[in-house]
C-alpha positions as CSV (number, residue, x, y, z in Angstrom):
1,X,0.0,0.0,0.0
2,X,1.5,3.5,-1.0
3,X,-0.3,6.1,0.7
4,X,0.0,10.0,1.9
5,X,-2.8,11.2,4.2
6,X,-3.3,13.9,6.6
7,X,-3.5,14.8,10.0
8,X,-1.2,12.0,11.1
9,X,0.2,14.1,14.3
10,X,-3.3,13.4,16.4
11,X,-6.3,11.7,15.3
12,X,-5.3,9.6,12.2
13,X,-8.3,10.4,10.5
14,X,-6.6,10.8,7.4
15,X,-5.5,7.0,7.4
16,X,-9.0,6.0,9.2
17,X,-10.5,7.4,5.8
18,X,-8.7,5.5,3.4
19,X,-9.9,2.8,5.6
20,X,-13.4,3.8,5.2
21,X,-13.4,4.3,1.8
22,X,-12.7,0.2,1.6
23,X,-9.1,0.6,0.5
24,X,-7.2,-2.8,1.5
25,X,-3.7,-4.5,0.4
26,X,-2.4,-8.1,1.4
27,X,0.0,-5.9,3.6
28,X,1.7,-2.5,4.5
29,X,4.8,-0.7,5.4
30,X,4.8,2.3,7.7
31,X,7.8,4.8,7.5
32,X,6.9,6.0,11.0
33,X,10.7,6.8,12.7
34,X,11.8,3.0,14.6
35,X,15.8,3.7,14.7
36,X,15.6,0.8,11.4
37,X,14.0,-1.4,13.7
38,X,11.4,-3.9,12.7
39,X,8.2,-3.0,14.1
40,X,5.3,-5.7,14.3
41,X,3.2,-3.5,16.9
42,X,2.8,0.3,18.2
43,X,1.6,1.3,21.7
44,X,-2.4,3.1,22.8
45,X,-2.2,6.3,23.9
46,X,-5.4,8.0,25.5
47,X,-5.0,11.6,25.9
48,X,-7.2,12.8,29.3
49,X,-8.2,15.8,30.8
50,X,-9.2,16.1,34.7
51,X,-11.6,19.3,36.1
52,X,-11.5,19.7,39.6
53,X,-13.6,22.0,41.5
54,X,-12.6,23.6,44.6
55,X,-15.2,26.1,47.0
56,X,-14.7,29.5,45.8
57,X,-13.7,32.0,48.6
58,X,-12.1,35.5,48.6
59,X,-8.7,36.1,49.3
60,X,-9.3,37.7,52.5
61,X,-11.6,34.1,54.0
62,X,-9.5,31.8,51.9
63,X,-10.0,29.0,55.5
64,X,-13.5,29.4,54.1
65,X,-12.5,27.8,50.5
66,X,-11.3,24.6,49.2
67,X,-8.0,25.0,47.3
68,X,-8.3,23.5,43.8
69,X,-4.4,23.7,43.3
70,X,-3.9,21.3,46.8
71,X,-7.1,19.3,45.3
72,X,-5.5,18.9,41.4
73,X,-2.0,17.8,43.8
74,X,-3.7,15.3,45.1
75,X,-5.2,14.1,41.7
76,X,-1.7,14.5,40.4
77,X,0.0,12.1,42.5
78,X,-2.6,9.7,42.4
79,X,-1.9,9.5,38.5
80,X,1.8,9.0,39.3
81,X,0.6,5.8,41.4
82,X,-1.7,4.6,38.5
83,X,1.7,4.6,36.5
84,X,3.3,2.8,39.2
85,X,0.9,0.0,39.4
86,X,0.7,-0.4,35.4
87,X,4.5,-0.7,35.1
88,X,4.4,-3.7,37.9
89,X,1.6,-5.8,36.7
90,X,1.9,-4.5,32.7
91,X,3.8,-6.8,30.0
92,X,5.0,-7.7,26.1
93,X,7.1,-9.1,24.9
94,X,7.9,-6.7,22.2
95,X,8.3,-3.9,24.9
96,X,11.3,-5.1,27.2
97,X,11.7,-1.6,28.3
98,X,8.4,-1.2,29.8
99,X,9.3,1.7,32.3
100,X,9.7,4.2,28.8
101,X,7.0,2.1,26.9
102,X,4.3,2.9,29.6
103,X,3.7,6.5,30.7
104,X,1.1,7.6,32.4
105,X,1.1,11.6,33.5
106,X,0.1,14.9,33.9
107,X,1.5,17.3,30.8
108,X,-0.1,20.6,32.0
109,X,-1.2,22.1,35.3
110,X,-3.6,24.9,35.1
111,X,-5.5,26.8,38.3
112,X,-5.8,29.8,39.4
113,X,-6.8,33.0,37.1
114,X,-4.9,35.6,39.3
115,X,-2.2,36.4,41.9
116,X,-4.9,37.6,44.2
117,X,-7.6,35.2,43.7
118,X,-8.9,32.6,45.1
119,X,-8.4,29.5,43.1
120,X,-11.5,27.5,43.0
121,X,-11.0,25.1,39.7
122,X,-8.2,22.9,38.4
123,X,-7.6,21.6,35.2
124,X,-4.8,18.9,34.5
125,X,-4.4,16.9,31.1
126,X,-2.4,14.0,30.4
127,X,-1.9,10.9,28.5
128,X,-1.7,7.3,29.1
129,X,0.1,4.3,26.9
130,X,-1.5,0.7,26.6
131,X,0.0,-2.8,24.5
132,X,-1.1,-4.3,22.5
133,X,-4.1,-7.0,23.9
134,X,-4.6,-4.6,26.7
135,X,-8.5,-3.8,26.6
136,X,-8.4,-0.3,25.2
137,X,-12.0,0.8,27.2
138,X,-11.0,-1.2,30.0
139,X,-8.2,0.7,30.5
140,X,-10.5,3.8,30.8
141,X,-12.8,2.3,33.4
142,X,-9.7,1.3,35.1
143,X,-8.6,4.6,35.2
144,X,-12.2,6.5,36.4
145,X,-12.3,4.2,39.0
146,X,-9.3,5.0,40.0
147,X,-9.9,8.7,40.2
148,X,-12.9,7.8,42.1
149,X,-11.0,6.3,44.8
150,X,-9.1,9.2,45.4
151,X,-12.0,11.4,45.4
152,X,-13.9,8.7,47.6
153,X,-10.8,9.4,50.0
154,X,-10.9,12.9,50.0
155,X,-13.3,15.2,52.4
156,X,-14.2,17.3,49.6
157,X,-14.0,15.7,46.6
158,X,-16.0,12.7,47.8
159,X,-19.1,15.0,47.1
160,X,-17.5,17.2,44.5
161,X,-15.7,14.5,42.2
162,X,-13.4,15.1,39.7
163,X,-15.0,15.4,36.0
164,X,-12.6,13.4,33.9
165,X,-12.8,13.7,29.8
166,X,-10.8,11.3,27.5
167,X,-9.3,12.7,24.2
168,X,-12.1,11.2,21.7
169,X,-14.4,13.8,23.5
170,X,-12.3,17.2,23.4
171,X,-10.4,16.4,20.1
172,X,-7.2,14.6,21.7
173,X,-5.7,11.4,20.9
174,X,-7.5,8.4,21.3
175,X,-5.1,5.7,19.9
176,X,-5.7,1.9,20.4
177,X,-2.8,0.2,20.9
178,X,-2.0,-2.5,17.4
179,X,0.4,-5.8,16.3
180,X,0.8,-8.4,13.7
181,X,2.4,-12.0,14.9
182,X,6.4,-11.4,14.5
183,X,6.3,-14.5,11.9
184,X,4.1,-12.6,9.7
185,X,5.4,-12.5,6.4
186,X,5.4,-9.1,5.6
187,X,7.7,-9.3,8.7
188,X,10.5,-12.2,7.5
189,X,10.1,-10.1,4.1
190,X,11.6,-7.0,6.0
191,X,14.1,-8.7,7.8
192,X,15.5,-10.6,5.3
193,X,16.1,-7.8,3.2
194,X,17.4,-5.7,6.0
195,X,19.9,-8.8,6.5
196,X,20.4,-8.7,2.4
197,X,21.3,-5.0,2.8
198,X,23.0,-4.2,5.6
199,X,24.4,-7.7,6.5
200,X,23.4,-7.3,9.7
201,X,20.4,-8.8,12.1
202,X,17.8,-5.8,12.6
203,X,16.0,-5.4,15.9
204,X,12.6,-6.6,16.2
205,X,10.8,-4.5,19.0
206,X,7.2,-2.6,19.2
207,X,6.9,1.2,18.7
208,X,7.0,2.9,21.9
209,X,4.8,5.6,20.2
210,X,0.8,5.4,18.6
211,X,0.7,4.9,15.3
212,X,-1.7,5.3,12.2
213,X,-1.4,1.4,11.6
214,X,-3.7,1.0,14.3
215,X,-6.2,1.5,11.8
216,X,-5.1,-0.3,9.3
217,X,-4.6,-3.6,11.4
218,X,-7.3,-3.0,13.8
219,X,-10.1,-1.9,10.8
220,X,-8.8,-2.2,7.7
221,X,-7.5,-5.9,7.8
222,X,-4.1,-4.5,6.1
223,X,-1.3,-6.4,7.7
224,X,1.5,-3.3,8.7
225,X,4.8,-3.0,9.7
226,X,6.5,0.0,10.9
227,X,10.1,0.5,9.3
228,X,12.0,3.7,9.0
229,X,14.7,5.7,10.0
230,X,15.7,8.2,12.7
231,X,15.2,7.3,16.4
232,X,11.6,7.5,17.8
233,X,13.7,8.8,21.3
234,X,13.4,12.1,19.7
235,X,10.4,12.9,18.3
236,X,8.3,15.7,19.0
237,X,12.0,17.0,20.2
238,X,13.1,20.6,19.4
239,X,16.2,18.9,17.6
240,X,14.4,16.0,16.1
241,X,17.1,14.7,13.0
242,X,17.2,11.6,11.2
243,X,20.3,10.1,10.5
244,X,21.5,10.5,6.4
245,X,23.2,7.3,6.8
246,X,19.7,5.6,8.3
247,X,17.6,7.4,5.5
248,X,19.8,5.8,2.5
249,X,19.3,2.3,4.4
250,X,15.6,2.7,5.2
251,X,15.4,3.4,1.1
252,X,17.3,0.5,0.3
253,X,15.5,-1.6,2.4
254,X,11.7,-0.1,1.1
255,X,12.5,-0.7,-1.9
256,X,14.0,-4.6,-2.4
257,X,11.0,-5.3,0.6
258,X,8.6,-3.7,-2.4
259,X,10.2,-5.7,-5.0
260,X,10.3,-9.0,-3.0
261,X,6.5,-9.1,-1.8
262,X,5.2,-8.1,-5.2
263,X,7.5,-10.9,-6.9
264,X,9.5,-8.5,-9.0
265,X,12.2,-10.6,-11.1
266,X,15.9,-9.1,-10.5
């Protein structure tokens, strides 16, 4: 499948349209960045946003409020123990590294609207990774009920919960997590022309990054691969680079895979 579509960064949808429109092919290759690793499977991420609600107050009775900021703390470090418990019970073998394959945080932090107020509502956003064959939804309810625990905990918040939003409802990411077995042959194809090229074994891993292939697997029954060069460490970096070297290699590579799967004579 040779494709360019749009709006690759967050939702997909450009990819999820070709889907729609009933495009399929017996398999696909995926240029996303992988350091010229083979990639059979790409991680979830669910992007999430959390509104707390403190008791409003003036500056001057403050002890007659509920601080939001001491609230959205509380909220915060509750996430950090979600993380904890995911990277102790969480496994794949494709992810050996699962301590930089699973994050689960806060990104941004907002309260307060100025130095002399009050502030009576928090807002904190995030994101979350799952593997693949974790359930993608049950991962959600996994994660309000964890919220709810905290607010169930709290002397405030057990009345006023949390209101938590997950990125398919504000226009965040929402990416299920996607693989292909290893001994797929659009798999062997790549790695025995990476072997023909560079005379060298290539890694096999999993993307520790979403990826549009989810769609492709996961709805469009297109078998996909990701393959390409420059490391996925720096992406979204202010000095992401891809290696010249790595770029000639990934073409190489492309192309005898191309030739090889379609049964193209030397």
């Amino acid at each position: 499948m040779d494709d360019l579509v749009v709006d690759e960064e967050v939702s997909g949808h450009g990819t999820l349209d070709t889907v729609l429109r009933g495009y399929r092919a017996d398999a696909a290759i995926s240029g996303e960045t992988s350091t010229l690793a083979v990639q059979p499977a790409c991680i979830g991420r669910i992007w999430f946003q959390i509104l707390v609600r403190g008791k409003k107050a003036g500056i001057q009775q403050r002890y007659n409020g509920v601080n939001a900021i001491d609230l959205g703390y509380k909220v915060k470090t509750a996430i950090d123990e979600l993380e904890k418990q995911r990277l102790n019970t969480i496994s794949h073998p494709l992810y050996p590294n699962i301590l930089d394959t699973l994050p689960c945080l806060i990104g941004t932090f907002e309260s307060g609207s100025f130095p002399s107020a009050f502030p009576d509502t928090c807002l904190l956003k995030g994101s979350l990774a799952t593997v693949p064959g974790e359930d993608h939804n049950g991962v959600k309810e996994v994660f309000l009920e964890h919220i709810a625990k905290v607010a169930a905990d709290d002397p405030w918040m057990k009345d006023n919960p949390p209101e938590v939003t997950f990125g398919n409802k504000f226009g965040g990411l929402d990416a299920e997590a996607a693989d292909i077995p290893t001994d797929h042959p659009i798999v062997t194809t790549m790695v025995d022309c990476f072997k023909e090229i560079t005379g060298a074994e290539p890694e096999i891993s999993g993307r520790q990054g979403a990826a549009d292939t989810r769609f492709l697997i996961n709805n469009g029954d297109t078998p996909t691969v990701i393959f390409g060069p420059g490391p996925t460490a720096v992406m979204h970096a202010n000095d992401e680079y891809v290696d010249i070297d790595d770029y000639m290699t990934a073409i190489k590579v492309y192309a005898l895979s191309i030739c090889d799967w379609c049964g193209v004579d030397d």
